[in-house]
C-alpha positions as CSV (number, residue, x, y, z in Angstrom):
1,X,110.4,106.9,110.7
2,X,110.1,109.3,108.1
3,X,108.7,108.5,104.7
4,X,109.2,110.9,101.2
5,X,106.2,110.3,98.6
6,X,106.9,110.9,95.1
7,X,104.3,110.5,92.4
8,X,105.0,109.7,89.0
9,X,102.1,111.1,87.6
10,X,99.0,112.3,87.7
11,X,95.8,110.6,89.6
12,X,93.4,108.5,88.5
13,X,90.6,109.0,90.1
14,X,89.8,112.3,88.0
15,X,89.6,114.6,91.0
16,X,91.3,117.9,90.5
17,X,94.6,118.7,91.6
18,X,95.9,122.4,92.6
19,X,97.9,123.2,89.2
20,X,99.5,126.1,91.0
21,X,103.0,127.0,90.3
22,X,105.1,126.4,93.0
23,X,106.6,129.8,92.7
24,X,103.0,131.4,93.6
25,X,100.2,131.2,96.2
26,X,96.5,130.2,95.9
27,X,93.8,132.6,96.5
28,X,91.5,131.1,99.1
29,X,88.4,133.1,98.1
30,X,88.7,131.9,93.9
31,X,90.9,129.3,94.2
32,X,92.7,130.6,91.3
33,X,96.8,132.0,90.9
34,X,97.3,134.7,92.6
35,X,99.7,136.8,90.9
36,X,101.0,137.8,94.2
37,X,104.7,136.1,94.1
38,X,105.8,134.0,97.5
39,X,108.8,134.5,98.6
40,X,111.4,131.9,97.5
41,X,114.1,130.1,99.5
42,X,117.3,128.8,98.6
43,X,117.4,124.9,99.0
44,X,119.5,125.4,102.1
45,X,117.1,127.0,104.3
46,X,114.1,124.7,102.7
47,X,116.3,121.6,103.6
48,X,117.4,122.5,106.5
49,X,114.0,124.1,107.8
50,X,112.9,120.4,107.2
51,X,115.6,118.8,108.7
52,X,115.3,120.5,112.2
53,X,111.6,119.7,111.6
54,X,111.7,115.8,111.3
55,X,114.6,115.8,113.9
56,X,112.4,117.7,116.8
57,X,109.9,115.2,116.9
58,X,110.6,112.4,119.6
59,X,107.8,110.5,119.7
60,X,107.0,107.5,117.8
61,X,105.0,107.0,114.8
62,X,105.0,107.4,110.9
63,X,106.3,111.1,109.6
64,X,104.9,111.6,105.6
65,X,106.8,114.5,103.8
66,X,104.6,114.6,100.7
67,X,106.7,115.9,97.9
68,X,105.1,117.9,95.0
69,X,104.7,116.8,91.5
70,X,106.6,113.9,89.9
71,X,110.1,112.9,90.4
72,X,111.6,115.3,89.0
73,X,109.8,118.5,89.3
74,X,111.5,121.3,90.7
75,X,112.0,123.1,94.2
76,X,111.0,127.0,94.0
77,X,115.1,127.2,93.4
78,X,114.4,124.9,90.5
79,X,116.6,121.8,91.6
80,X,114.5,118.9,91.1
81,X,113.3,116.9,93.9
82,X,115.3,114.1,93.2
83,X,118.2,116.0,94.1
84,X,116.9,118.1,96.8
85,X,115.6,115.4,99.2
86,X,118.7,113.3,98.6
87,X,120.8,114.0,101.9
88,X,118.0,113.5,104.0
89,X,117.8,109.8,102.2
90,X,114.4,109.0,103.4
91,X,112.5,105.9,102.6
92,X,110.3,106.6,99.7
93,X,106.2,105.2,98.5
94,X,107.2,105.9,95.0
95,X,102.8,106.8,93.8
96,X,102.9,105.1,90.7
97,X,100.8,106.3,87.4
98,X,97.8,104.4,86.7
99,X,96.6,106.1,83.4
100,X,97.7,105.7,79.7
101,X,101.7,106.0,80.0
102,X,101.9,105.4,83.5
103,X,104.0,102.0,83.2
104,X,106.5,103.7,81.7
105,X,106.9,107.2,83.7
106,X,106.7,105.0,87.1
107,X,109.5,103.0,86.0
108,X,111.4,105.9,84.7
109,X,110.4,107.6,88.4
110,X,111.4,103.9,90.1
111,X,114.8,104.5,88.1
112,X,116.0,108.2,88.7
113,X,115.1,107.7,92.8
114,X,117.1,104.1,92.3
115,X,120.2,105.0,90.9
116,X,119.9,108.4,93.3
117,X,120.4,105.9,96.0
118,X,117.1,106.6,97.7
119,X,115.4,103.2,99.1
120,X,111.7,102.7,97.7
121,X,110.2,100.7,99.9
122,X,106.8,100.6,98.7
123,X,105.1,101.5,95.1
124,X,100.8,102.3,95.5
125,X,98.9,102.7,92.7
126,X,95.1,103.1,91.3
127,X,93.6,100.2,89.8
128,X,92.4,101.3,86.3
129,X,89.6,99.7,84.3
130,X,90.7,100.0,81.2
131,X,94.7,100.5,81.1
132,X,95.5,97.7,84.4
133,X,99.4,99.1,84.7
134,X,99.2,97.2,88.1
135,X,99.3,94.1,86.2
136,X,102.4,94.8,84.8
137,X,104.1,96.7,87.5
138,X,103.2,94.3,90.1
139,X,105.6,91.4,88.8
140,X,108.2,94.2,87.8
141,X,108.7,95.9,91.0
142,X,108.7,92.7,93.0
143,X,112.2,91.8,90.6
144,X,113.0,94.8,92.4
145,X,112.4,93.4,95.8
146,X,109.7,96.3,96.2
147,X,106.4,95.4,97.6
148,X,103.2,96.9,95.9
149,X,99.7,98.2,97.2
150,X,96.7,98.4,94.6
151,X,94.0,100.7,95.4
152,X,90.4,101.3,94.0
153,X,90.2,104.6,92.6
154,X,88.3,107.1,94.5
155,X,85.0,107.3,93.6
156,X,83.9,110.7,91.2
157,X,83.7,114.1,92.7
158,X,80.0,115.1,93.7
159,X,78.1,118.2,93.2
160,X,76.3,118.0,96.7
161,X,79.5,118.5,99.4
162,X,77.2,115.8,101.7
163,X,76.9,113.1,99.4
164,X,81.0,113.9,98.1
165,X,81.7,113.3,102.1
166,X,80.1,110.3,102.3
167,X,81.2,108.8,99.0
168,X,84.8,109.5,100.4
169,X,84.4,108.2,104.0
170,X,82.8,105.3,102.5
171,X,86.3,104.9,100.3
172,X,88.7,105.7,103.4
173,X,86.8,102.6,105.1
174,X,87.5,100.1,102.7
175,X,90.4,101.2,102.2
176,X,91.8,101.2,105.6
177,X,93.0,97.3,106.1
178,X,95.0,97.5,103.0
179,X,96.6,101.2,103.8
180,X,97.1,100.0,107.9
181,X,99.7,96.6,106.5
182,X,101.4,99.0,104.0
183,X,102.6,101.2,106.7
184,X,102.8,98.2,109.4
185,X,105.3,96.8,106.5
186,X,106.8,100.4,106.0
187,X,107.3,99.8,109.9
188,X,108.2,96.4,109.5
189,X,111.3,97.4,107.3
190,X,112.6,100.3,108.6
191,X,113.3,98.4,111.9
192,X,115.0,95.8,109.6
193,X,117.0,98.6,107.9
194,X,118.2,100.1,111.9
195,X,119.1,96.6,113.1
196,X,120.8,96.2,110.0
197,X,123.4,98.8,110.6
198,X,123.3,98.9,114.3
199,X,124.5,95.2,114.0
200,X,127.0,96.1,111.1
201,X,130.2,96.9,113.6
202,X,129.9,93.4,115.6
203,X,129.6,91.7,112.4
204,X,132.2,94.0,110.4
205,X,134.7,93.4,113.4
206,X,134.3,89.9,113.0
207,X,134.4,89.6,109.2
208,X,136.6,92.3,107.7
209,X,140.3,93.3,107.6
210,X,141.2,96.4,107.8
211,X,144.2,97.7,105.7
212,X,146.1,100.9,107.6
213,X,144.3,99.7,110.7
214,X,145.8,98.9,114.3
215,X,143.9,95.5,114.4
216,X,144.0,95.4,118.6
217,X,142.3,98.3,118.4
218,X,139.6,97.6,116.4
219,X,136.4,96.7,118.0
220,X,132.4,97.2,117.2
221,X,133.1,100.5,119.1
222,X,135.4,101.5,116.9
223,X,134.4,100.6,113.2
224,X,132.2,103.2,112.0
225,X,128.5,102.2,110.1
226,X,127.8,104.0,107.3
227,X,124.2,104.1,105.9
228,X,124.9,106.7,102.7
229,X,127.1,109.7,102.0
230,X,126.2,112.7,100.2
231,X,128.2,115.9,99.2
232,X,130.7,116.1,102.2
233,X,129.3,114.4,104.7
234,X,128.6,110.6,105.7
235,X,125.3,109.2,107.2
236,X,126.6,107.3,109.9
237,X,125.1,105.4,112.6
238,X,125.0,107.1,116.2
239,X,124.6,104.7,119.6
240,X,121.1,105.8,121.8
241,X,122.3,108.6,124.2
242,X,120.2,108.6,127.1
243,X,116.5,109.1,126.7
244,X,117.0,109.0,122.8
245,X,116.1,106.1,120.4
246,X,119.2,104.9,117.9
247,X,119.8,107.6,115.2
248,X,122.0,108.4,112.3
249,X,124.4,110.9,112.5
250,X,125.8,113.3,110.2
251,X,129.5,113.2,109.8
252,X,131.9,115.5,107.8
253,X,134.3,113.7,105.8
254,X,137.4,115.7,106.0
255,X,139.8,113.5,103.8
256,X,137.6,113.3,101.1
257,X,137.3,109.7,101.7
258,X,141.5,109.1,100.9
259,X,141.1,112.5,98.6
260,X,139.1,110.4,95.9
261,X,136.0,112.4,96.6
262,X,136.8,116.1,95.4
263,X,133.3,116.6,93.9
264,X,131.7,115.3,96.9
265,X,129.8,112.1,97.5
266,X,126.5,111.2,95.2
267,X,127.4,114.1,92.7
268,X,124.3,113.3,90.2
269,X,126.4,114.5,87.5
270,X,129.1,111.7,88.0
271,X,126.4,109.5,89.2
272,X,124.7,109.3,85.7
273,X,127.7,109.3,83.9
274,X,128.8,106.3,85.8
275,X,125.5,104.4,85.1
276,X,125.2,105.6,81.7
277,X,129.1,104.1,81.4
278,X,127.8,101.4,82.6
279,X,124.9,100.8,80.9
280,X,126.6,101.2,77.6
281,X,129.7,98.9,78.2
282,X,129.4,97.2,81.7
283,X,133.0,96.0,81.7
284,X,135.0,96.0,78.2
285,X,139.0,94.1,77.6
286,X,141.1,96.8,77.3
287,X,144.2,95.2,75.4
288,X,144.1,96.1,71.6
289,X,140.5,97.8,72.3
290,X,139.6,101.0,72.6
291,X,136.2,103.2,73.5
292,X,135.5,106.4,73.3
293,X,136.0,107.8,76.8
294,X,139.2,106.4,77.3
295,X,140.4,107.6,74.0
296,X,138.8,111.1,74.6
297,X,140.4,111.1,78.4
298,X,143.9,110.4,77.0
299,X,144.1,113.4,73.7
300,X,142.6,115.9,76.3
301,X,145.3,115.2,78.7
302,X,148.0,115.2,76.4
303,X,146.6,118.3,74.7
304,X,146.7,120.0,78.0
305,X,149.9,118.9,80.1
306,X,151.7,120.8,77.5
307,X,154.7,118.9,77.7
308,X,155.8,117.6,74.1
309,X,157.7,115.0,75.8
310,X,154.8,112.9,77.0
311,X,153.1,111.1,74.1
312,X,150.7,108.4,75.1
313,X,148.7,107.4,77.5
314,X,148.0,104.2,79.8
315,X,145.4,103.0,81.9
316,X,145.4,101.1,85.0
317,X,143.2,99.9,88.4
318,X,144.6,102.2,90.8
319,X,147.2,104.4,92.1
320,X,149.7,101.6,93.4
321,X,149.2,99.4,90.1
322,X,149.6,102.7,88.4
323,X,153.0,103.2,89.6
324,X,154.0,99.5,89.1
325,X,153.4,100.0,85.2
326,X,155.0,103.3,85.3
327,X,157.7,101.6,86.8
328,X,157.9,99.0,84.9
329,X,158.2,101.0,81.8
330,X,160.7,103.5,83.1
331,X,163.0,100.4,84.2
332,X,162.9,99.0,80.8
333,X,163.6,101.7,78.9
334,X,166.8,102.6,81.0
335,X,168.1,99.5,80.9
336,X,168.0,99.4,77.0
337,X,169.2,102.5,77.0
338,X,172.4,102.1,79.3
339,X,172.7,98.6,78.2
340,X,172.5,97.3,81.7
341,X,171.7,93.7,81.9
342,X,168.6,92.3,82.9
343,X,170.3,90.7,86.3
344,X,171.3,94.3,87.3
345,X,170.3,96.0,90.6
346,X,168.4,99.1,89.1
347,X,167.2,101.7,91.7
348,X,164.7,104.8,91.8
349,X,165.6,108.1,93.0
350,X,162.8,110.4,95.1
351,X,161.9,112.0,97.9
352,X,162.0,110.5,102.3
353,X,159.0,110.3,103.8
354,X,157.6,109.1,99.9
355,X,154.6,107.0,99.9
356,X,153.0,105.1,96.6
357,X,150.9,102.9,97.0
358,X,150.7,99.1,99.0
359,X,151.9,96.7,96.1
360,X,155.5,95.4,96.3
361,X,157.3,97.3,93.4
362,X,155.8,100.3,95.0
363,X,157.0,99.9,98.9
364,X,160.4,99.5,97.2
365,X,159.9,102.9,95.8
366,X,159.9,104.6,98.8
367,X,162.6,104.8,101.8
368,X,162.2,102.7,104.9
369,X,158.9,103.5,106.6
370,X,155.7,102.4,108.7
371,X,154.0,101.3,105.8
372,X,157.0,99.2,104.1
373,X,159.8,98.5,106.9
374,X,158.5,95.5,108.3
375,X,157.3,93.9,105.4
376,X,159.6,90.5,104.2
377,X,160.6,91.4,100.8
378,X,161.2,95.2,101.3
379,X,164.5,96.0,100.1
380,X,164.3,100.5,99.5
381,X,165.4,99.8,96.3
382,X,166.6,103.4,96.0
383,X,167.6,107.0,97.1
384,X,165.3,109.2,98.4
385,X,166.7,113.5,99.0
386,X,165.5,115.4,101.7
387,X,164.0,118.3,100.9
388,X,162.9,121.7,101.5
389,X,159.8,122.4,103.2
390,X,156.8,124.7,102.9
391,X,155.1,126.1,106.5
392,X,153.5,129.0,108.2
393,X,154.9,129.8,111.3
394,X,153.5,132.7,113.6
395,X,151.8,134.2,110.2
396,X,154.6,133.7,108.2
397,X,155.3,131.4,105.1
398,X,158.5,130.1,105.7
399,X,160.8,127.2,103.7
400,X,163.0,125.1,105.8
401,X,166.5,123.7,103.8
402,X,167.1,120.1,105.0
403,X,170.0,119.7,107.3
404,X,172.3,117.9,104.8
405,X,171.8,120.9,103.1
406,X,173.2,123.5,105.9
407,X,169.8,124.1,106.8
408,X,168.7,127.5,107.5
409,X,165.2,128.8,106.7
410,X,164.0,131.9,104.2
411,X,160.4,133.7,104.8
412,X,158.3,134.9,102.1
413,X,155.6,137.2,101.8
414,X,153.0,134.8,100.8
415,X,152.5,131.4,99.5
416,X,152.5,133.2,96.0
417,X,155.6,134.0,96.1
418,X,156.9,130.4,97.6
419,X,155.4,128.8,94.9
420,X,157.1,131.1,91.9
421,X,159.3,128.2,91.1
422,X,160.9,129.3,87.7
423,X,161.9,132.3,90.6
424,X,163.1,130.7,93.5
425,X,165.1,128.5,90.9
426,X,167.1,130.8,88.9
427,X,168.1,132.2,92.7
428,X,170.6,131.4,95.5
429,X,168.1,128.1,96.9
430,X,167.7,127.1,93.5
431,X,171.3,127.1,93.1
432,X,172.4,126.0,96.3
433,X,169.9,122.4,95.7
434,X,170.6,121.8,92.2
435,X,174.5,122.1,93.6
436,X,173.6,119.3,96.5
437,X,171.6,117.0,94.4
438,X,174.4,117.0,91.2
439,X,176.7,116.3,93.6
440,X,175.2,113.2,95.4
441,X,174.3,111.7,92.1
442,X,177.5,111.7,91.2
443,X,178.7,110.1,94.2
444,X,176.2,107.8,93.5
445,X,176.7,106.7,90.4
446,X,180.6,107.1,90.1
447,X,182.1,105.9,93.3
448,X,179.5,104.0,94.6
449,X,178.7,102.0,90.8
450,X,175.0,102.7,91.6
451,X,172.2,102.4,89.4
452,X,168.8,104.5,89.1
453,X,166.5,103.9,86.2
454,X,163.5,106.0,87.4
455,X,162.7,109.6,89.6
456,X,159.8,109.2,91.0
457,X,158.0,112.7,93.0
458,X,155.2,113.2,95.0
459,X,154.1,117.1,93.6
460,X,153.5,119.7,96.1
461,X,152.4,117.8,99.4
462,X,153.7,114.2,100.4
463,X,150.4,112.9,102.0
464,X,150.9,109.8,104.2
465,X,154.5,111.2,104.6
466,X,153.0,113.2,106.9
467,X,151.5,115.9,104.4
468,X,154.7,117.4,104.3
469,X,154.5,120.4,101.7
470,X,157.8,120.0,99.0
């Protein structure tokens, strides 16, 4: 088990504390800065020096990492440590701040680490005569479900090194029984915390349903436990190998977690503006209200699509919802504008292999498919065009024509030049397309008394289509 301490400020006890910079180095002889500059590392190395560190040791026991500083001071690269520390996601003793101010820069400490995702497990602090922040911090971190240890303060620094000795062994003795059941409850909970999601699989194979899942195939083997993700990567739960205790396992999340994670997982700076969203408006009716984010969200991306045509702006759950209103809308408006009547059968038009999204109205929207076919009220209300695709072949870009088309396949020099639309457009394959899609409408429409009320595109890549580049 490995444990980070952060302090939240500075001790009680009035013994004197190296006030070194981190960028430079102590002189043994003085004591004093030397003004001989260390070396720095990038976080990388630092981070990963650490990480190799806490991973070669196999035997049992308690590993400290004492951080420097408070919370939020910073790494010699001058990220704070808040940050720094945050893939490893070790268990923290959050030192707490007995003197004047302390309640309120260990709560603010308790906070950042919190909403950071770390785990603080345990909060210590130094009694105080005359300030008693344990009294108050006591009742406030056990809201929190965190445990707290209150300490004597050391006694005063001595002149004579003897007596100081003594004084301080005398202090580690009477200390002892309390510091032994704060780590045997440190111990105590991060067993709790491995059974927890080494049993997570059985249960979750039990309990959940799994959309886009073969359901004979899932098993506890097969569902994966995930502890935390940070950046790219997932902290997953890894089964004992032989001769090895249960560990968790670094995993690189190549979709981006369904490509809703561009930024990464954890990115602090989406991670306080979340909270601070939250904190200012929790959840807020959004039918004849209004707020400034969404309001700022909406005239930036108007201001920037640069297309004079799109106007407004609306706001939904998701993705598949998002295309049932969009839907919706674009039905309407053709069918006031054609005059159809409300009974009539009004299609889209788009692309094969389409996907968007799960809800009804959008399975409709795309042609007959794994994710739609077999469902009861799937009808492919529609007609979806092949198209041509984009792909590199022996080191060269080529675009395929679909067969309906004649086929035939035209190489280009690079993906530059594949995607110079207003180009390609204004030549032969622009021509030959616009040709084949002018004429099926029309067939469409005027023999076979069709109706379409919508196109509906997936831009650049169709993704569960079988990211098929368009």
């Amino acid at each position: 088990m490995s444990v980070a301490i952060r302090g939240a400020g500075q001790p009680a006890s009035g013994r004197s504390t190296d006030s070194c910079r981190p960028s430079r180095i102590t002189s043994e002889k003085s004591g004093r800065c030397s003004s001989r500059v260390r070396k720095q590392h990038s976080d990388e190395v630092l981070l990963s020096q650490l990480q190799r560190h806490v991973a070669s040791i196999k035997r049992p026991g308690t590993l400290v990492v004492e951080t420097a500083g408070g919370v939020h001071s910073p790494t010699p690269a001058g990220t704070s440590q808040a940050d720094f520390y945050r893939p490893l996601r070790l268990p923290i003793v959050l030192i707490a701040d007995a003197a004047l101010g302390g309640i309120s820069s260990s709560i603010s400490a308790f906070e950042s680490l919190h909403i950071r995702g770390y785990d603080v497990e345990r909060v210590v602090i130094f009694s105080h005569p005359t300030y008693r922040n344990d009294g108050y911090l006591v009742p406030y971190f056990q809201r929190h479900g965190v445990p707290l240890t209150v300490l004597p303060p050391p006694p005063a620094q001595q002149e004579n090194p003897a007596v100081d000795s003594a004084a301080m062994a005398e202090y580690y003795e009477s200390t002892a029984p309390s510091l032994g059941s704060t780590i045997a409850d440190l111990e105590s909970r991060h067993a709790a915390r491995a059974a927890e999601i080494e049993s997570m699989p059985a249960r979750a194979a039990k309990t959940i349903w799994y959309p886009f899942t073969q359901h004979c195939d899932v098993s506890p083997a097969s569902v994966q436990a995930i502890d935390s993700a940070h950046d790219d990567f997932f902290q997953t739960y890894s089964a004992a190998r032989s001769g090895e205790t249960e560990v968790l396992a670094q995993k690189f999340d190549g979709s981006a977690s369904w490509w809703t994670q561009g930024l990464g997982h954890a990115n602090p700076q989406l991670t306080l503006a979340a909270a601070y969203a939250a904190g200012r408006y929790g959840h807020v009716m959004f039918p004849g209200s209004i707020h400034s984010p969404a309001l700022a969200l909406a005239e930036m991306l108007l201001e920037h699509l640069g297309n004079h045509r799109l106007e407004r702006v609306f706001y939904s759950d998701n993705g598949s919802t998002g295309v049932e209103v969009a839907l919706k809308m674009a039905l309407r408006a053709s069918r006031l504008r054609y005059g159809w009547a409300a009974s009539d059968d009004v299609g889209i038009v788009g692309l094969k292999g389409a996907y968007h999204g799960d809800t009804i109205g959008a399975m409709d929207c795309a042609d007959p498919g794994v994710y739609n076919e077999e469902v009861e009220w799937y009808r492919g209300r529609g007609h979806w065009f092949d198209f041509p695709k984009v792909a590199m072949k022996d080191g060269v870009w080529r675009v395929t024509m679909p067969e309906e088309m004649g086929g035939g396949v035209t190489e280009f020099g690079n993906l530059g030049e594949v995607f110079d639309v207003e180009t390609r457009e204004a030549g032969s394959l622009g021509e030959l397309y616009v040709t084949h899609i002018r004429g099926r409408l029309e067939q469409l429409v005027k023999v076979e008394a069709r109706k379409f009320g919508a196109v509906m595109l997936e831009p650049v890549i169709l993704g569960a289509g079988g990211m098929l580049f368009a």
